[in-house]
C-alpha positions in Angstrom: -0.9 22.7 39.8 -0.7 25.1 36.7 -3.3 24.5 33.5 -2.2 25.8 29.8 -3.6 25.5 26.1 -0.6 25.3 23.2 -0.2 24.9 19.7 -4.4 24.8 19.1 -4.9 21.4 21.0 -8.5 21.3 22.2 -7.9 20.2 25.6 -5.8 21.2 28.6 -2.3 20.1 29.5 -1.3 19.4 33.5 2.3 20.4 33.6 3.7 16.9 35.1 6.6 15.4 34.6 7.0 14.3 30.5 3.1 14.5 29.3 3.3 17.8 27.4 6.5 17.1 26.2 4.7 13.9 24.6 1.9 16.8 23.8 3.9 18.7 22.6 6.3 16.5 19.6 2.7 14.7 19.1 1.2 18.5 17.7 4.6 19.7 16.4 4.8 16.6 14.0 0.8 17.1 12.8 1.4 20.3 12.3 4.6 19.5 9.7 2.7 16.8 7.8 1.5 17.1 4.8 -0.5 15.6 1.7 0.9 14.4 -1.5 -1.4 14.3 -4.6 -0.3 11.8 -7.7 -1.6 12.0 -10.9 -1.0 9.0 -13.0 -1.5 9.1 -16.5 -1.0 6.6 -19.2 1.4 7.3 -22.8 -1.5 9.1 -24.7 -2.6 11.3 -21.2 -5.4 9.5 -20.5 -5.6 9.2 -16.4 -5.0 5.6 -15.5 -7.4 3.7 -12.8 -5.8 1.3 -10.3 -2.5 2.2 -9.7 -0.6 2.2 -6.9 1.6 5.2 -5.0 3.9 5.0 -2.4 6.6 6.6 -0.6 9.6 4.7 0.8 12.4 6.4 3.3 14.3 4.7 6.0 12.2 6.7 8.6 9.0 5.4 7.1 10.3 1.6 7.0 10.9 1.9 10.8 6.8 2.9 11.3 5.9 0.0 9.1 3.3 -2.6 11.1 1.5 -5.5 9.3 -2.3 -4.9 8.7 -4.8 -7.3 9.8 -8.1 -8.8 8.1 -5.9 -9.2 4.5 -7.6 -11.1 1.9 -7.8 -12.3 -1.6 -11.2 -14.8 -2.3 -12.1 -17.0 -5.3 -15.5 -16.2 -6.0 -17.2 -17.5 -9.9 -13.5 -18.2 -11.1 -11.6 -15.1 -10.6 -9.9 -13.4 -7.7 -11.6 -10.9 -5.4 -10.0 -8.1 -5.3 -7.4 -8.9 -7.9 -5.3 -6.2 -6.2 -4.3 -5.7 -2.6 -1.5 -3.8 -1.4 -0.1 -4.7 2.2 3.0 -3.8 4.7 5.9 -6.1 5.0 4.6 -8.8 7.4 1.1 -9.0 6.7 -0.5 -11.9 6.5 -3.5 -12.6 3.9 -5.8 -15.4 3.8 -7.7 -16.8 0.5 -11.0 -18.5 1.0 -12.3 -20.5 -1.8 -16.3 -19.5 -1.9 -16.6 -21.2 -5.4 -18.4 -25.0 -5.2 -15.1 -25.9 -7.1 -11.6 -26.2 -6.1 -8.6 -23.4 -6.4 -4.8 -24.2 -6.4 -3.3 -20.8 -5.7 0.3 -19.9 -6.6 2.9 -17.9 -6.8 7.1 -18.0 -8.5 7.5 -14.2 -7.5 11.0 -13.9 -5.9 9.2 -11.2 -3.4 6.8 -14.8 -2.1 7.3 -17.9 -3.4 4.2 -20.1 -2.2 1.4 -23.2 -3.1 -2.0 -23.8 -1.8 -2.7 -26.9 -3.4 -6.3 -27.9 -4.5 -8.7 -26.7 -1.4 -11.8 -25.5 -0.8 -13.0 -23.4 2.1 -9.9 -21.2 3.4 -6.5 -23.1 4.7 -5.7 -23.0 7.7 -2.8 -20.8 7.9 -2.4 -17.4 5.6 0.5 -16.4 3.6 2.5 -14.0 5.2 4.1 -11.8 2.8 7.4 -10.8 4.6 9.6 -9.0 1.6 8.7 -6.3 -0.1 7.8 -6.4 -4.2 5.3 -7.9 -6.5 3.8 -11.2 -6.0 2.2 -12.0 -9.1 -0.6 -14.6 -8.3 -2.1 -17.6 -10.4 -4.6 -21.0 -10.2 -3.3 -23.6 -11.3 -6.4 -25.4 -12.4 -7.9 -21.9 -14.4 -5.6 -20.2 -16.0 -7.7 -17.2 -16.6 -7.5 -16.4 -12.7 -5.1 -13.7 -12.6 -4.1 -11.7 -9.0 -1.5 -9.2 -7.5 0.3 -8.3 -4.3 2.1 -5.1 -3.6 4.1 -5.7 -1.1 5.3 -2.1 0.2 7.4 -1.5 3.5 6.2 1.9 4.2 2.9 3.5 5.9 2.4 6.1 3.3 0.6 3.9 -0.1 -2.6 4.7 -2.1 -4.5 3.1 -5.0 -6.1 5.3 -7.3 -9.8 4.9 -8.3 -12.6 6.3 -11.4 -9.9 8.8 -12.9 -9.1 10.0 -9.1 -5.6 11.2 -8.1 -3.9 9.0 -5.2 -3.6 11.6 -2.3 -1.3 10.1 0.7 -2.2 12.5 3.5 -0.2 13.6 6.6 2.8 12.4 5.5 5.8 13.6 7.7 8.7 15.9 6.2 11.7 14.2 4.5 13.1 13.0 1.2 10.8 9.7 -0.2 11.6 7.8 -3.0 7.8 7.9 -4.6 7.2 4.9 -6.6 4.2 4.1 -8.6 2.9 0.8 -10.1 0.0 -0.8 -12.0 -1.0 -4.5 -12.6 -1.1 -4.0 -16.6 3.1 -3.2 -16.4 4.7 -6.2 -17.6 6.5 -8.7 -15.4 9.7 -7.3 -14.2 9.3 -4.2 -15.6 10.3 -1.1 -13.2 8.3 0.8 -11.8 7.8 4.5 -12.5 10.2 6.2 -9.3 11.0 9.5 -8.7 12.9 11.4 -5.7 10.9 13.7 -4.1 10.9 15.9 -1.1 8.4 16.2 1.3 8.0 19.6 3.3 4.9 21.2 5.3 3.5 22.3 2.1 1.4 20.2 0.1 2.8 18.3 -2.8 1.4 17.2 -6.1 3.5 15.0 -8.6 2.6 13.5 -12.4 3.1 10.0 -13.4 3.2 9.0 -16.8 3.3 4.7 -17.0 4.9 3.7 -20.5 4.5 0.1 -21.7 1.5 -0.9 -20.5 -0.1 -4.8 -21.4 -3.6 -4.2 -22.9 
């Protein structure tokens, strides 16, 4: 039996039939990856809080997997978080932990759904199977406002206090890079750009136009 070290991984390889060939793509594609940094910016160049990056490419969508544990909560009359992003096929739950009742909809053409006056959390979630916008309401307080980004790709960040969105180890390829915020009106596009991804690291500026108040 031969032993051998490759490519920097910290632990030795028994030269058997197809394990360091899985070694072996596994440290090749690490090693190719890289990070993307977007800086998103509002008309007067002020850096905007809360959007949303992504990258989509048909070798992404094929590495997409639901996420687990999803949710969007009523708490003192408004959502909580009024912003989730999720993968094609996940499924979110929204418990009511207000002492009054919620009637939680949505007319997006990316989910179309009705939870009608409850309290506690329904029984079954909503699984959001198409990707988009799903622009969320209550029917009893009008004030009660949500979103959710739908996305089918692995590669998605939200931006936070004036931070860039960094998606890290993304693979090489050309992504379409598409960046959203809850304040751009309904139906608007997004802000999209083609951009290629090598083993260098990347850094892209947004500027959002049109934004609601």
């Amino acid at each position: 039996m031969r032993e051998a070290r490759f490519l920097g991984l910290n632990r030795y390889c028994v030269w058997r039939t197809g394990l360091c060939v899985v070694l072996l793509v596994f440290s090749v594609a690490q090693a190719g990856a890289a990070d993307v940094t977007i800086s998103v910016q509002e008309d007067a160049g002020k850096p905007l809080d809360g959007a949303v990056a992504y990258l989509e490419s048909a070798a992404a969508k094929a590495l997409v997997k639901p996420l687990t544990g999803a949710e969007i909560g009523q708490v003192n009359k408004h959502f909580v978080p009024p912003v989730v992003v999720v993968t094609v096929g996940t499924a979110v739950n929204f418990p009511n932990r207000d002492t009054v009742r919620h009637h939680v909809y949505s007319f997006s053409p990316a989910k179309t759904f009705d939870l009608k006056l409850y309290s506690g959390t329904p029984a079954a979630p909503v699984v959001f199977d198409k990707p988009g916008v799903v622009d969320l309401g209550c029917n009893i307080h009008d004030q009660m406002r949500a979103w959710v980004l739908v996305v089918d790709t692995p590669y998605f960040g939200r931006g936070e206090a004036g931070q860039a969105i960094v998606l890290r180890g993304v693979p090489p390829g050309a992504y379409r890079l598409k960046v959203w915020h809850p304040r751009l009106p309904v139906n608007a596009p997004m802000w999209e750009q083609n951009v290629t991804i090598t083993a260098a690291p990347l850094a892209v500026s947004a500027v959002l136009k049109g934004l609601e108040p």
